[in-house]
C-alpha positions as a printed Julia matrix, in Angstrom:
78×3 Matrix{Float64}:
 -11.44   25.24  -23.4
 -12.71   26.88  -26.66
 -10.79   26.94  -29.49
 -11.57   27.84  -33.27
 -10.81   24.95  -35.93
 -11.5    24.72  -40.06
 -13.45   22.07  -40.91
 -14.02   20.68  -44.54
 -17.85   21.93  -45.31
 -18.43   18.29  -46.02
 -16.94   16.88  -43.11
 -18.51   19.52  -40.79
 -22.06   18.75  -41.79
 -21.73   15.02  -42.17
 -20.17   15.63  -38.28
 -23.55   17.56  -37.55
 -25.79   14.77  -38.78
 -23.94   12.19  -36.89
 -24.11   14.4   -33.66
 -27.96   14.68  -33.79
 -28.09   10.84  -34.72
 -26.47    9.92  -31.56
 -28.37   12.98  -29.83
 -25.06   14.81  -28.71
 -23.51   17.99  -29.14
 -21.24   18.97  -31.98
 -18.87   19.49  -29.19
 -19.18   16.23  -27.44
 -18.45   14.38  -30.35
 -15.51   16.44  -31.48
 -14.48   15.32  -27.92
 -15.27   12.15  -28.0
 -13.55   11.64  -32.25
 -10.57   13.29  -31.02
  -9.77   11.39  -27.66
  -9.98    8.44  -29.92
  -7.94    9.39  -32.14
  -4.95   10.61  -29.46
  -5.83    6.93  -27.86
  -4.98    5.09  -30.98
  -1.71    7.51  -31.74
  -0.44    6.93  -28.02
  -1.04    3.63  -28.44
   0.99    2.65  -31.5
   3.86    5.13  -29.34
   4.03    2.48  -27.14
   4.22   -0.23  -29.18
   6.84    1.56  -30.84
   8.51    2.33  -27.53
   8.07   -1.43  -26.53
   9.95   -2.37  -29.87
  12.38   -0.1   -28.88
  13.45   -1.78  -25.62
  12.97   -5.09  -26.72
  15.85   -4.51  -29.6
  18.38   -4.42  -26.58
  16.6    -6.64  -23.87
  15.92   -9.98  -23.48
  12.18  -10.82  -23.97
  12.73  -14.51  -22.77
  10.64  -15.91  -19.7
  12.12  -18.06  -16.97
  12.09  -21.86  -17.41
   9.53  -22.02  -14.18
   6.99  -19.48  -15.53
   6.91  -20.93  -19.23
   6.58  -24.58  -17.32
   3.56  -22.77  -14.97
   1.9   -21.58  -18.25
   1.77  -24.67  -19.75
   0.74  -26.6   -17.24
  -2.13  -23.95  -16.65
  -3.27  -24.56  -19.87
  -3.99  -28.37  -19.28
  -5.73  -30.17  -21.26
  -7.16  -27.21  -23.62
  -7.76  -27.58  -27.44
  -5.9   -25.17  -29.27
C-alpha cells in the first residue's frame, strides 16, 4: 500500500543513511521500524490484558505440577 507520511528532515535523512548502511530500501526499513514498533505496543497489550485477568483469577498451580517442577529441577544450582 502507498501512503504519504511527514517526516522530521532530520529523522528522514538519518533514516536514509541507515537504509543504505544496511543496503535496503527506505521502504523496507520503514517496514521493518514500524512492525517493531506495533510488536512491542501489542505486546505490552497483552501484558496488560494478562494483568487484567489475573486481578480476578487465581494464578496458583496445582500441588502435583509445582511438586513435578521441582523435582525437574534436581539437583541444579540456582
Amino acid at each position: 500500500m502507498k501512503t504519504d507520511i511527514s517526516i522530521p528532515n532530520p529523522i528522514f535523512e538519518s533514516a536514509t543513511k541507515l537504509a543504505q548502511k544496511l543496503d535496503m530500501s527506505l521502504s523496507e526499513l520503514y517496514t521493518v521500524a514500524l512492525t517493531a514498533y506495533v510488536a512491542t505496543y501489542e505486546s505490552d497489550n497483552i501484558t496488560a490484558q494478562l494483568n487484567e485477568v489475573y486481578e480476578i483469577e487465581e494464578s496458583v498451580l496445582e500441588p502435583d505440577i509445582v511438586a513435578l517442577q521441582v523435582a525437574s529441577i534436581g539437583n541444579e544450582s540456582w
